[in-house]
N, CA, C and O atoms as a DFTB+ gen file, in Angstrom:
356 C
 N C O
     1  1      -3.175      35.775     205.405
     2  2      -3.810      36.971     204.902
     3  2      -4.180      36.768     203.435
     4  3      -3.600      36.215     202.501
     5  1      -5.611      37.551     203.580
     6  2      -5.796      37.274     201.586
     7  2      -5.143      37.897     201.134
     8  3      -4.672      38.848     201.758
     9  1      -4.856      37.676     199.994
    10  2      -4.814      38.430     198.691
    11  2      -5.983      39.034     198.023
    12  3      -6.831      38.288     197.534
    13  1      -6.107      40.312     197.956
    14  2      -7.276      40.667     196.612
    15  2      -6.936      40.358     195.326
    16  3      -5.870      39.789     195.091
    17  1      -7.952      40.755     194.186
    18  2      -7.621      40.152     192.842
    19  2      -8.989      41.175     192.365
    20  3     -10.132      41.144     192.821
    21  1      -8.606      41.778     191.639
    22  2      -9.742      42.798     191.048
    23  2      -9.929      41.760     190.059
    24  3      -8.976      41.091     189.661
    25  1     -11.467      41.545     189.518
    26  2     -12.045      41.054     188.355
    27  2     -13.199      42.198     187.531
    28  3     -14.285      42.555     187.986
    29  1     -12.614      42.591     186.285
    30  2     -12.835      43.386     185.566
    31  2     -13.925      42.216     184.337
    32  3     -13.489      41.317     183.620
    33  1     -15.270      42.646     184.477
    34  2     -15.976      42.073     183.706
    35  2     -16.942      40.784     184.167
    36  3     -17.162      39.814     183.442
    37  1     -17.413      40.945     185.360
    38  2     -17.938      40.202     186.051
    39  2     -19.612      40.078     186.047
    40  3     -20.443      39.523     186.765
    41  1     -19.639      40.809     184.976
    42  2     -21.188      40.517     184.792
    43  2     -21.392      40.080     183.889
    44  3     -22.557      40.195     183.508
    45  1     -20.532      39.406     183.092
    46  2     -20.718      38.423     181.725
    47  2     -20.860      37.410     182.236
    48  3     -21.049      37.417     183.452
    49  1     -20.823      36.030     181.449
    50  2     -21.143      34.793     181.958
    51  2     -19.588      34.237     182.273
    52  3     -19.427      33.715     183.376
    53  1     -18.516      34.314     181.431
    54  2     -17.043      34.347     181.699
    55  2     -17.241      34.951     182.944
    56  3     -17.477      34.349     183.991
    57  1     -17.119      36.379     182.772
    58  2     -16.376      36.920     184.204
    59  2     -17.049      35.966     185.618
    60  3     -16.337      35.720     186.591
    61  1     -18.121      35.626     185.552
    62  2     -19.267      34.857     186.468
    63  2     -18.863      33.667     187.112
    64  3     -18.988      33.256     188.266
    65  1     -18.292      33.166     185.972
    66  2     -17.546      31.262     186.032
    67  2     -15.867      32.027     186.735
    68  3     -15.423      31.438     187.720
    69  1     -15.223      32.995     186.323
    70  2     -13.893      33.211     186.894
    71  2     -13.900      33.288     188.519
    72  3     -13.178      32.658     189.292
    73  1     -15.244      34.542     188.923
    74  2     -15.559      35.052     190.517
    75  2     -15.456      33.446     191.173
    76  3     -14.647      32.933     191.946
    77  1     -16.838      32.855     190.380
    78  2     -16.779      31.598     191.174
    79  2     -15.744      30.712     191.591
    80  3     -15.472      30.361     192.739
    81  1     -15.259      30.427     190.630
    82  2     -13.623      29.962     190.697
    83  2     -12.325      30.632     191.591
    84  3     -11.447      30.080     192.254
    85  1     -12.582      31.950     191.331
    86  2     -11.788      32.543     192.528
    87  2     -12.215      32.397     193.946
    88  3     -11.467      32.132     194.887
    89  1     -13.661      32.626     194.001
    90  2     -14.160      32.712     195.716
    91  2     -13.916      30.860     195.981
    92  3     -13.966      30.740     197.205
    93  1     -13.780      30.027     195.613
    94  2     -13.453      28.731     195.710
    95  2     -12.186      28.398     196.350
    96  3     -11.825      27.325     196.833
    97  1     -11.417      29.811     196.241
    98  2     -10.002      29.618     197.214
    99  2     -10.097      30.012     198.083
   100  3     -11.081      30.742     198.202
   101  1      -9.326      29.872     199.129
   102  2      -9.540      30.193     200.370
   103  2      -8.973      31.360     200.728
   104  3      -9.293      32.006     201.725
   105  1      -7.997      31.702     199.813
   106  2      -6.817      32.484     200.012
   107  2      -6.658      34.226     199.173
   108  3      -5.696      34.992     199.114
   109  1      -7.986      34.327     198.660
   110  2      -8.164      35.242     197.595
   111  2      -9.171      35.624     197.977
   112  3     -10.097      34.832     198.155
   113  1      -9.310      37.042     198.237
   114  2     -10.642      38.094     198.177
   115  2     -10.777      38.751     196.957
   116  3      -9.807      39.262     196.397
   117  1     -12.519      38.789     196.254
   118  2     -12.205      39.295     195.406
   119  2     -13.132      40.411     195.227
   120  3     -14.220      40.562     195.782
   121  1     -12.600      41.118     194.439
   122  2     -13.015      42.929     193.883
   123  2     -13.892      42.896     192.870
   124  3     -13.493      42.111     192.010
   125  1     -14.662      43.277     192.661
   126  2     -15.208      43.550     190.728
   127  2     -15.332      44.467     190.362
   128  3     -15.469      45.059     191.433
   129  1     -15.440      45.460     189.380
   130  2     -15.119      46.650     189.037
   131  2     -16.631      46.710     188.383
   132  3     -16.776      45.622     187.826
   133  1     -17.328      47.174     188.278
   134  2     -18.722      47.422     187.809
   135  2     -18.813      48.758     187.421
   136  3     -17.830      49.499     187.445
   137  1     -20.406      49.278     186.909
   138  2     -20.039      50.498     185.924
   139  2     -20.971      51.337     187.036
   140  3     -20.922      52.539     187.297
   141  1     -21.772      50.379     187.560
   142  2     -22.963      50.984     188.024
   143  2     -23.530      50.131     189.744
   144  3     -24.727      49.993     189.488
   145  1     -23.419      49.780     190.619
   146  2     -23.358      48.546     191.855
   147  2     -24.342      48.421     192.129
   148  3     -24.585      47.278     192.517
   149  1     -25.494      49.370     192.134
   150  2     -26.403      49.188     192.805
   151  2     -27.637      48.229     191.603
   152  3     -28.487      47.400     191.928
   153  1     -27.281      48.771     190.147
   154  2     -27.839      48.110     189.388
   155  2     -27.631      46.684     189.117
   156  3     -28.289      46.080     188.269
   157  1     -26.750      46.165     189.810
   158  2     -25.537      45.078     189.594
   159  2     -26.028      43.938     190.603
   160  3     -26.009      42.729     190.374
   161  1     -26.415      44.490     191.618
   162  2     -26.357      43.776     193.211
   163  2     -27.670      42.933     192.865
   164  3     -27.741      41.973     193.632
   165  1     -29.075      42.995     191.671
   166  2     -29.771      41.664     191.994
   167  2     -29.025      40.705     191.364
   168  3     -28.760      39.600     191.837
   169  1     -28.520      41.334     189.773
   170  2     -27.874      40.427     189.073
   171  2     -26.702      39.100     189.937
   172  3     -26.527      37.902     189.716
   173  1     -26.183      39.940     190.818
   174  2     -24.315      39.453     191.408
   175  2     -24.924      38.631     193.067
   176  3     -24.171      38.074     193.866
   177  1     -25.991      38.736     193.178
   178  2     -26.618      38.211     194.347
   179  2     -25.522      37.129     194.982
   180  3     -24.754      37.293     195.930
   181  1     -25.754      35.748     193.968
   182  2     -25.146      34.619     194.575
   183  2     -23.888      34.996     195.082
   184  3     -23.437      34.756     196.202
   185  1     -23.134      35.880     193.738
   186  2     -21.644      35.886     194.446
   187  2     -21.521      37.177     195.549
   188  3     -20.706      37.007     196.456
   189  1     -21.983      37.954     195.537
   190  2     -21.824      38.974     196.297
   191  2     -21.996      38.127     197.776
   192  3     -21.087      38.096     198.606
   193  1     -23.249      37.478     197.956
   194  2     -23.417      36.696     199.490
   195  2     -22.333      35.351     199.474
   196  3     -22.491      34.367     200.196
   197  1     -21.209      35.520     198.505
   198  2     -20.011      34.516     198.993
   199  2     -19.012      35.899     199.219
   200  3     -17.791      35.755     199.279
   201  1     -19.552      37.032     199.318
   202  2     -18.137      37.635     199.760
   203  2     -17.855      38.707     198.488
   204  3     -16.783      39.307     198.554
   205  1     -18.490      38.918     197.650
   206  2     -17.428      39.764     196.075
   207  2     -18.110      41.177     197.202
   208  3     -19.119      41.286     197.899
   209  1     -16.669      42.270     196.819
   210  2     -16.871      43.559     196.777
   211  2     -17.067      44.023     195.517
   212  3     -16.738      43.561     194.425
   213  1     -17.665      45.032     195.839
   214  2     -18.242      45.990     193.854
   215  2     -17.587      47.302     194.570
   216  3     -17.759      47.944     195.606
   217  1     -16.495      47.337     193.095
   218  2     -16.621      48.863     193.136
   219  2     -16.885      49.570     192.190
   220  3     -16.658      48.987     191.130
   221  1     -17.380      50.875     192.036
   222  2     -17.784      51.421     190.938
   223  2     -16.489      52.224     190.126
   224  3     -15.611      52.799     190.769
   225  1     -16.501      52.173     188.467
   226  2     -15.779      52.420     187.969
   227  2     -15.521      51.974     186.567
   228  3     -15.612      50.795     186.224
   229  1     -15.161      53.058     185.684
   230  2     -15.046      52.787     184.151
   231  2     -13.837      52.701     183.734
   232  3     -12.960      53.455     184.155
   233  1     -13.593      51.642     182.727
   234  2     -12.604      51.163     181.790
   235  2     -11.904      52.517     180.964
   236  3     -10.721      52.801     180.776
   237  1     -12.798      53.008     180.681
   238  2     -12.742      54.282     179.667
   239  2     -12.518      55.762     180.628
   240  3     -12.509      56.911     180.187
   241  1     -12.386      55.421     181.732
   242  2     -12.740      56.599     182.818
   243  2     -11.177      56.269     183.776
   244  3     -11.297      55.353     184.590
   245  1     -10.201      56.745     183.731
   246  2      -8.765      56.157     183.974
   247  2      -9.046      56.417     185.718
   248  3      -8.921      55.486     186.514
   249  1      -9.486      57.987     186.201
   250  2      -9.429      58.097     187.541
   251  2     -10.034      57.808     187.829
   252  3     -10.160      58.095     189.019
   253  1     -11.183      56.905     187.225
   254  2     -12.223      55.874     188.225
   255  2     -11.788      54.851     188.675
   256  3     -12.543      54.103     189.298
   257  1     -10.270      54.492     188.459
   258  2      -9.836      53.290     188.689
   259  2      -8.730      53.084     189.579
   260  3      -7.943      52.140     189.517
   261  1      -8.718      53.894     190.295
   262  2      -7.751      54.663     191.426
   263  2      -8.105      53.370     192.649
   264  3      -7.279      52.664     193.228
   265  1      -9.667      53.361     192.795
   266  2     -10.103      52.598     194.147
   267  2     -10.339      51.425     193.653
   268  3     -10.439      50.606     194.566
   269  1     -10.503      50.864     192.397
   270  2     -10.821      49.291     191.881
   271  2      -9.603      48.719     192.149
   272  3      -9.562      47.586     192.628
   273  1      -8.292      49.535     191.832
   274  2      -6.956      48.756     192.022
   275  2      -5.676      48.537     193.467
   276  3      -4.631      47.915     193.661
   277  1      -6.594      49.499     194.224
   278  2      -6.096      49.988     195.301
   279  2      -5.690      48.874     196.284
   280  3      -6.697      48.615     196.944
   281  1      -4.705      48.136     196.655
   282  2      -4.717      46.923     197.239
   283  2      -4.877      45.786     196.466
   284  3      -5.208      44.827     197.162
   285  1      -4.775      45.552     195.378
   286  2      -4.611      44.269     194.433
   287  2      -3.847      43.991     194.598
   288  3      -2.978      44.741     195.043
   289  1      -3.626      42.592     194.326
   290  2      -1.917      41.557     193.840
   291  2      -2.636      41.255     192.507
   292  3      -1.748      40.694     191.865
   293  1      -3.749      41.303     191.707
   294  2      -4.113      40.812     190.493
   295  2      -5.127      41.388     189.694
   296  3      -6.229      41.616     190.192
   297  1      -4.919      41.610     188.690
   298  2      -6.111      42.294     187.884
   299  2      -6.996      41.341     187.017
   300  3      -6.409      41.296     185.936
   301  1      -7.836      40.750     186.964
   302  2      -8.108      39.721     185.839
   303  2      -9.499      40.272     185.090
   304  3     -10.577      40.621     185.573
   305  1      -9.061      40.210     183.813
   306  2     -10.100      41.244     182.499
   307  2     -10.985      40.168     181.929
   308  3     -10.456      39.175     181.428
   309  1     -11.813      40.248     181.955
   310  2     -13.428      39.013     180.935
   311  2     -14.065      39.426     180.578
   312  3     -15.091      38.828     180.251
   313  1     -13.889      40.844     180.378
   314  2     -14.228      41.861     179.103
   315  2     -14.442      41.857     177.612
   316  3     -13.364      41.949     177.025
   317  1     -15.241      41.797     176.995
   318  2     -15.871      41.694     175.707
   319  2     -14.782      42.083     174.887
   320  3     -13.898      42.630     175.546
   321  1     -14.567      41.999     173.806
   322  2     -13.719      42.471     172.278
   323  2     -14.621      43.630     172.255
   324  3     -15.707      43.556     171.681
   325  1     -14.229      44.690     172.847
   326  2     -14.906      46.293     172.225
   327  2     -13.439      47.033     172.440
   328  3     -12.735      47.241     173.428
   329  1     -13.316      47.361     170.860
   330  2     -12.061      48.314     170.425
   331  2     -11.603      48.795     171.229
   332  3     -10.455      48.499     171.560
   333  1     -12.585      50.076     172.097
   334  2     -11.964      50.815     172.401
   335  2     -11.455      50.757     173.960
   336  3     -10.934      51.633     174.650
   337  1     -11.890      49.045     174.332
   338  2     -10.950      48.330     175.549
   339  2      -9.786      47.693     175.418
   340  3      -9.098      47.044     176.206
   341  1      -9.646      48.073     173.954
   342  2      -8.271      46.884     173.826
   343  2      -6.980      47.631     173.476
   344  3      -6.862      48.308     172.455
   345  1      -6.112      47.477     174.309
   346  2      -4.760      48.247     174.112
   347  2      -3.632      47.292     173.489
   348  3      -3.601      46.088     173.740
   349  1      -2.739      47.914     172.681
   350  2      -2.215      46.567     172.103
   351  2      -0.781      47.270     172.632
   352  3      -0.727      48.445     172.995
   353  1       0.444      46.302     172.614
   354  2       1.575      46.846     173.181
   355  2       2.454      45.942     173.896
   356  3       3.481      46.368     174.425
């Protein structure tokens, strides 16, 4: 059975090289958390037709993130340095 693995930031060129690297296992399904999917889907083409689910949902938006995490074993962030994503602690 897979494992999911939410990837937070998958429309950068990082988050891009991580998906790929993840869908490369056999053993890992993976999630992406996007802001917007439908705007997303020409960009995410290649990986989406290896399998990525999109779900919609904001960083800054806490109960949008109810269904991005829902069934994970992993969260992985490739998210930009913007302040008001960064929690320190």
């Amino acid at each position: 059975m897979k494992q999911h693995v939410l990837l937070v930031g998958i429309t950068g060129m990082l988050g891009q090289k991580i998906a790929g690297a993840l869908l490369d296992r056999s053993d890992l399904a993976v999630r992406a958390l996007v802001r917007n999917s439908a705007a997303r889907r020409t960009d995410l083409a290649p990986l989406l037709a290896r399998g990525v689910e999109l779900v919609e949902g904001d960083l800054l938006t806490p109960a949008s993130l109810d269904a991005a995490v829902a069934g994970v074993s992993a969260v992985i962030s490739a998210v930009g340095n913007q302040d008001e994503l960064i929690y320190t602690g």
